[in-house]
Each structure stands twice: as C-alpha cells, then as structure tokens.
C-alpha positions as a LaTeX table, in Angstrom:
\begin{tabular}{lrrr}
\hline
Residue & $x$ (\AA) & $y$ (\AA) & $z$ (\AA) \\
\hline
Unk1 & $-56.03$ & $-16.39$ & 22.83 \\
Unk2 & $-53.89$ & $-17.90$ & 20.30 \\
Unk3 & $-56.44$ & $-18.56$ & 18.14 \\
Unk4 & $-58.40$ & $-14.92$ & 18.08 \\
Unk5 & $-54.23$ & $-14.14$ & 17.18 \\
Unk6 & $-54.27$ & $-15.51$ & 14.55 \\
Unk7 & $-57.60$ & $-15.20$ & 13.06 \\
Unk8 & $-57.25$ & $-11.34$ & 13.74 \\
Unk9 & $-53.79$ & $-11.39$ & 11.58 \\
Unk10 & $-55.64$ & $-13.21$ & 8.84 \\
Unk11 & $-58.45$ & $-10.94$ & 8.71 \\
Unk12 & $-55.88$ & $-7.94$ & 8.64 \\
Unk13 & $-54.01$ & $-9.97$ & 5.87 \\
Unk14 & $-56.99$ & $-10.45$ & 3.51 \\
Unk15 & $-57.86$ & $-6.38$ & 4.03 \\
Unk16 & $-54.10$ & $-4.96$ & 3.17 \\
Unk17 & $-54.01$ & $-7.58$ & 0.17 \\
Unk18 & $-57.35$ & $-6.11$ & $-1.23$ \\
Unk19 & $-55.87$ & $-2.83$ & $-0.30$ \\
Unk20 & $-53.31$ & $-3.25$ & $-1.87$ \\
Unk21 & $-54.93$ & $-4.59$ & $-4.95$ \\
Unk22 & $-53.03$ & $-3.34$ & $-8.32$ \\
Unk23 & $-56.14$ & $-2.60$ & $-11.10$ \\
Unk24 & $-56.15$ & $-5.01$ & $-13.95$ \\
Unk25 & $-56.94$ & $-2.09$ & $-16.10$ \\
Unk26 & $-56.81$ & 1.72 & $-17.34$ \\
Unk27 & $-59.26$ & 3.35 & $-19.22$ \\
Unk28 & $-58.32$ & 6.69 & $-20.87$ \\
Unk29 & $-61.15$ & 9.06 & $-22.69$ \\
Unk30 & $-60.16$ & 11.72 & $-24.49$ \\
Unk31 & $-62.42$ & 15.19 & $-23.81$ \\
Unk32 & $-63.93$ & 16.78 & $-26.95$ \\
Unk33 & $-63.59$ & 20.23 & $-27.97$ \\
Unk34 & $-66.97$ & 21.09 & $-25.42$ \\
Unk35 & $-64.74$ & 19.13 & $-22.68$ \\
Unk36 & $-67.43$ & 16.38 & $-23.02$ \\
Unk37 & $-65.96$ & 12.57 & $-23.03$ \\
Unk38 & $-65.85$ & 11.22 & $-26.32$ \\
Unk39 & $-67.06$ & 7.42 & $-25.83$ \\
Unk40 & $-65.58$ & 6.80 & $-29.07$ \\
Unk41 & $-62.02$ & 7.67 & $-27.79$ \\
Unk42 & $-61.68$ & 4.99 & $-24.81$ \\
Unk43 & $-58.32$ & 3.46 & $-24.71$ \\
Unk44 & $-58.01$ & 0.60 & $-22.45$ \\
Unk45 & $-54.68$ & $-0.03$ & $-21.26$ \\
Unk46 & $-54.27$ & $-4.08$ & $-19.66$ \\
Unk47 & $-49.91$ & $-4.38$ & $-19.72$ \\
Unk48 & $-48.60$ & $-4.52$ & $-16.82$ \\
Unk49 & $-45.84$ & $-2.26$ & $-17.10$ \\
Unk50 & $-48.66$ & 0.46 & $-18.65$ \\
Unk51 & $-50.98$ & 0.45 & $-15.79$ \\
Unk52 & $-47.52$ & 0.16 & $-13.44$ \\
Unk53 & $-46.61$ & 3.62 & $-15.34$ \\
Unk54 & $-49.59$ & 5.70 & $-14.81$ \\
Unk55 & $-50.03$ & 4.28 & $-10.96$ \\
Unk56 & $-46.63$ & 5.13 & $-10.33$ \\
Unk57 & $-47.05$ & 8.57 & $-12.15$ \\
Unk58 & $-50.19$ & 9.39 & $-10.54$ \\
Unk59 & $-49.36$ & 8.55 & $-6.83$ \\
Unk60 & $-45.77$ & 10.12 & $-7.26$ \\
Unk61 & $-47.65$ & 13.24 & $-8.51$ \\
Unk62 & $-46.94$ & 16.35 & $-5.60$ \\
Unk63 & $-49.81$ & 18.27 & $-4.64$ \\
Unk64 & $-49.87$ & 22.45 & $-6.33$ \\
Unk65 & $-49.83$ & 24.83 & $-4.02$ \\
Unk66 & $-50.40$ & 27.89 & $-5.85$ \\
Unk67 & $-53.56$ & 28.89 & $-7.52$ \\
Unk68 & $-54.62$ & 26.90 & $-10.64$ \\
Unk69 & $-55.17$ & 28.55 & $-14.40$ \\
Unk70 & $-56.95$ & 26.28 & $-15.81$ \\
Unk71 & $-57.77$ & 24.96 & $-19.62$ \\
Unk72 & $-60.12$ & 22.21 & $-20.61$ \\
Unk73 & $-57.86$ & 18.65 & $-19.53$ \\
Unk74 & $-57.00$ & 16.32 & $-22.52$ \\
Unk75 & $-58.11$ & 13.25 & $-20.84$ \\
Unk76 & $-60.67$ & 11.25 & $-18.27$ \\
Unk77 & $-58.33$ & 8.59 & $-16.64$ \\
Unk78 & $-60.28$ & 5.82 & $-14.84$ \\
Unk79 & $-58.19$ & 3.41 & $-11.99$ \\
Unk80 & $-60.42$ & 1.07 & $-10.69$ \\
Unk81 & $-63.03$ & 3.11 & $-9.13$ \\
Unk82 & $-61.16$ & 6.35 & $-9.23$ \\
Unk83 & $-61.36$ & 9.17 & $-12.06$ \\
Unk84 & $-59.27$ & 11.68 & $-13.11$ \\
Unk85 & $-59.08$ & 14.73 & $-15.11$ \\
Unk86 & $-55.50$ & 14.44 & $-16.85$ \\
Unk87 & $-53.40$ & 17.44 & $-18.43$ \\
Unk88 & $-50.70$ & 16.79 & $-20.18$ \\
Unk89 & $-48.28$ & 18.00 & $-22.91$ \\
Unk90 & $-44.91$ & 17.13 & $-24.02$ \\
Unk91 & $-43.15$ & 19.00 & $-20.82$ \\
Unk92 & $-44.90$ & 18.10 & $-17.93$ \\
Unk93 & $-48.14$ & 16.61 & $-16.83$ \\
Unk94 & $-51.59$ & 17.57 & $-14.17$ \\
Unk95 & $-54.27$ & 15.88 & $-12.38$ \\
Unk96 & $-57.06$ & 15.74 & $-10.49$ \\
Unk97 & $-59.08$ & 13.58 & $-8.81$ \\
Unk98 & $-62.99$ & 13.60 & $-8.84$ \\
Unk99 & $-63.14$ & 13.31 & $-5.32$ \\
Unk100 & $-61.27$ & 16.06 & $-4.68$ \\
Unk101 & $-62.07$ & 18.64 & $-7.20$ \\
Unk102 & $-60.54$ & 21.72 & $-5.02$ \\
Unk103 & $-56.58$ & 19.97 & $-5.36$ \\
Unk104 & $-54.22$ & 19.36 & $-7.93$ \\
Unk105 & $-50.64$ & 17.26 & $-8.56$ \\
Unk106 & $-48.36$ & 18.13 & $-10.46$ \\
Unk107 & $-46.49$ & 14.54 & $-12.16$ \\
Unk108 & $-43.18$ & 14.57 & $-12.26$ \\
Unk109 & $-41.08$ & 14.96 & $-15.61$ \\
Unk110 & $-40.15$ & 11.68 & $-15.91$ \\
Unk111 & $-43.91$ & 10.33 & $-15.20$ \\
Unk112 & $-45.48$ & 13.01 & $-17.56$ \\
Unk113 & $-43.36$ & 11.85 & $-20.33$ \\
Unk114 & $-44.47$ & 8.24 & $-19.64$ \\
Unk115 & $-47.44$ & 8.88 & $-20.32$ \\
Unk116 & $-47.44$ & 11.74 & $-22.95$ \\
Unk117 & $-45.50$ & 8.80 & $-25.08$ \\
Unk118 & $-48.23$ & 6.70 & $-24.31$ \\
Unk119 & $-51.03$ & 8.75 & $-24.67$ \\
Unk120 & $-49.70$ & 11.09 & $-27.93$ \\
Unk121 & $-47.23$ & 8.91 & $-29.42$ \\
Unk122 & $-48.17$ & 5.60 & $-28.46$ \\
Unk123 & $-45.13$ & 4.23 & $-27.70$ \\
Unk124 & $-43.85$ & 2.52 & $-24.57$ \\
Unk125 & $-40.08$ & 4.57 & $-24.65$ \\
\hline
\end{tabular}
C-alpha cells in the first residue's frame, strides 16, 4: 500500500511540475496595417524577468464585463502554446486569448506599463 503511496505522489509530482512549467520564451508579432502578422516583426523575449512580466501581467489580467469596441490589436503574443491578441497603449493594456475569442482582460496599470515599456520603448523600467 505504501508503495502505490508513493508512486501515486510521484506521478502527481511530475504532472504539477510540468504544470507548472514557466515558458523559456515569448514571442511578440506586431499586426500590420490589414491586422495581418508581420513575420518580419517577431520579437523574442528569453530574460527571465521579461517573460516573468508578461506571465504575471497576463494571468493578473481581470476578465471585461461590458461589451467590447474593438480596433485592430497591436500585437500577437505567443506563451508556450498559447496566443494572444494584445492591445495596448501608454494607459492601460487588453487581451485575448485564441481559445477563447468571445472574452477579454483587462491588465492592470502597473502590468500594461510593463509591457508598453517593453514593447514601445524597449526598456525594462
């Protein structure tokens, strides 16, 4: 009994650390005037404290209740197998993800100036 114990609490260990799994890596398009990606524009973001911003930033992000008027977003955002449509100005900050086209988030002031300064200014303020 013991034994099926422990190899149950190993098996649940190696799932939660994949789970939990923090992406080596963010890719950032920008969309063209015809809100096509523009393969020329991919940023690829590999510091730590980057990809720790725009996790942070996106998961933070509360969900919009109120209807949506929307204009073309400024960037494709890629975390590990997720994508996102990104808005974002100097003020405050959008998403959504692809797999759920029908709901947006709203980032939080402090996260949407992350990673407008990122993004715009490329700077890590």
């Amino acid at each position: 009994m013991k034994k099926i114990l422990l190899l149950l609490f190993l098996v649940l260990l190696v799932a939660l650390s994949i789970w939990l799994e923090k992406p080596d890596k963010i890719e950032v398009y920008e969309f063209d005037d015809r809100i096509m990606v523009n393969e020329e524009s991919l940023k690829t973001y590999t510091d730590p404290r980057i990809i720790q911003d725009f996790v942070e930033s996106f998961k933070e992000a509360e969900e919009i209740k109120d209807g949506v008027d929307l204009v073309p977003p400024n960037y494709l955002v890629r975390i590990k197998d997720d994508f996102y449509s990104l808005w974002i100005n100097e003020s405050g900050g959008m998403i959504m993800n692809y797999n759920d086209t029908h709901t947006y988030f709203s980032l939080s002031k402090n996260g949407a100036r992350k990673i407008y300064n990122q993004l715009v200014l490329h700077s890590d303020e």
